[in-house]
N, C-alpha and C positions, 0 to 999 in steps of 0.2 A: 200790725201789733205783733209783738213777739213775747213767746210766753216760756218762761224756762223750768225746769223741775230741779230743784238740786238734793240730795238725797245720800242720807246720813242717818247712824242711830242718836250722834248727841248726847253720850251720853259721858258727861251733861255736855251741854253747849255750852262755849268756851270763846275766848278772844280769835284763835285762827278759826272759826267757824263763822265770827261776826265780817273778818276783813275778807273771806272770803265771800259773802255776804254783799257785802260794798262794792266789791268789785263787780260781781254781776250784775247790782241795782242798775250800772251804769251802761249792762249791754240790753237786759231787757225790759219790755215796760211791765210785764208781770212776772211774781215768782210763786211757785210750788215748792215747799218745803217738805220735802215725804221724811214723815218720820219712820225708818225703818226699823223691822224687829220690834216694831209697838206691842207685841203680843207678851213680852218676856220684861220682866221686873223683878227686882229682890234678887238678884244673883250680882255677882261679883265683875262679871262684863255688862251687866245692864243693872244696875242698881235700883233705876228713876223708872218711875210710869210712861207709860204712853202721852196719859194726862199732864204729868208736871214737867211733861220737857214741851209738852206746848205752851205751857202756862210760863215757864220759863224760857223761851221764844219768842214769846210773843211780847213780852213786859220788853226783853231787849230788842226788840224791833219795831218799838213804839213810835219810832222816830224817821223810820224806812221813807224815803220819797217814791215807793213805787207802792201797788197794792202788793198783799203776803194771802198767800191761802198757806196752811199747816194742816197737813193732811195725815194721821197715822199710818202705816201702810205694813200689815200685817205679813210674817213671812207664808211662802208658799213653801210646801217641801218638795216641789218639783220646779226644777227653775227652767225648762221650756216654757212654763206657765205663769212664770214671775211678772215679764214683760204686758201680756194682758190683763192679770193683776193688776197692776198698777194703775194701767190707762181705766181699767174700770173702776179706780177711788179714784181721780182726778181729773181737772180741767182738760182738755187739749192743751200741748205744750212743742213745741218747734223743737229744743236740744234741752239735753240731759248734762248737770255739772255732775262730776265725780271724780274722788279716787279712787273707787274699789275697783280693781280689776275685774271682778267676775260681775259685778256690775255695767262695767264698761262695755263686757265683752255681750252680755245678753241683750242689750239697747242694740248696740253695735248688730249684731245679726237678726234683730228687729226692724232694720232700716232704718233706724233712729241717730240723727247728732247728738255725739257726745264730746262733750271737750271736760280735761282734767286739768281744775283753775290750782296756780301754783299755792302750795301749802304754805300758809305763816307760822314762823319758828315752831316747826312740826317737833324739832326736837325736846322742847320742853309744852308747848301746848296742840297735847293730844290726849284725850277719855282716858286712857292709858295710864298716864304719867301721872294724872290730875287725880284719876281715884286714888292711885299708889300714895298721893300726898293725904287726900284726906286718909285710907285706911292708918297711913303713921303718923296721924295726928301733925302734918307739917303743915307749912302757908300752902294755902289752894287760890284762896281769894282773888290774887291777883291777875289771874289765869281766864276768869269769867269775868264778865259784865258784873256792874253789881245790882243790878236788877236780877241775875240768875243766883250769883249770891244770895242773897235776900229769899229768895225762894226755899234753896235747899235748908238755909237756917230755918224756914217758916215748916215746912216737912222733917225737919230733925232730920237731914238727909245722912251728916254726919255720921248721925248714930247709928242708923238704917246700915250702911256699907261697913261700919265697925263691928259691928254685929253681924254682919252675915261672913265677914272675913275672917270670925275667929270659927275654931274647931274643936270638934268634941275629943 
């Protein structure tokens, strides 16, 4: 049995985070999805709860053929320490997906496999780009599932990152 972690804040979870998703359903039989920086909400790089990016994960991965554990996985401010962090909120797991470099890198001198599965049109779907649309009121929609859709409209998420993006 092979059990993967792949780890991400999501925020929000998006179409390249789905295909990214898919691809791995197909190398392991289980996955850990550590939601990272679960601790930080309401600000303008982390908008979504902890809560609604599982809620919204999970509704889009209704349909997964493997099992999903969704794990929050709160920051350390020491990142020697980040590594057993983790493994202490989660399953045992074989390899680590990622792009974040410093992520990579602290698995990596953990002893731990990691491999960085390739980005789907990273250029327009990325947290990044996607809040940018919703703070200017542009199409987002297309960008997520529409099960995560559905959600942010059910949280007025909208209005949540419109509101924190303006200034006094």
């Amino acid at each position: 049995m092979k059990r993967g972690l792949y780890v991400g804040r999501f925020q929000p979870y998006h179409n390249g985070h789905k295909s990214v998703i898919e691809r791995i359903a197909d190398e392991v039989d289980e996955l850990i999805i550590g939601i990272g920086s679960a601790e930080i909400s309401h600000d303008l790089r982390h908008p979504f709860t902890a809560g609604e990016r599982v809620l919204m994960i999970s509704r889009a991965l209704k349909d997964i053929n493997i099992p999903v554990y969704i794990i929050p996985l709160e920051d350390v401010k020491r990142n020697a320490l980040w590594v057993a962090h983790v493994k202490s909120m989660t399953p045992p797991f074989d390899i680590v997906y990622t792009g974040n470099p410093l992520v990579i890198e602290l698995f990596r001198e953990a002893g731990i496999r990691v491999t960085s599965p390739p980005m789907y049109r990273r250029e327009t779907l990325s947290g990044t780009a996607i809040r940018a649309r919703m703070i200017a009121g542009d199409a987002w929609e297309e960008c997520v599932p529409s099960e995560v859709a559905d959600v942010i409209r059910e949280i007025h998420g909208i209005d949540r990152i419109q509101q924190i993006a303006k200034t006094d």
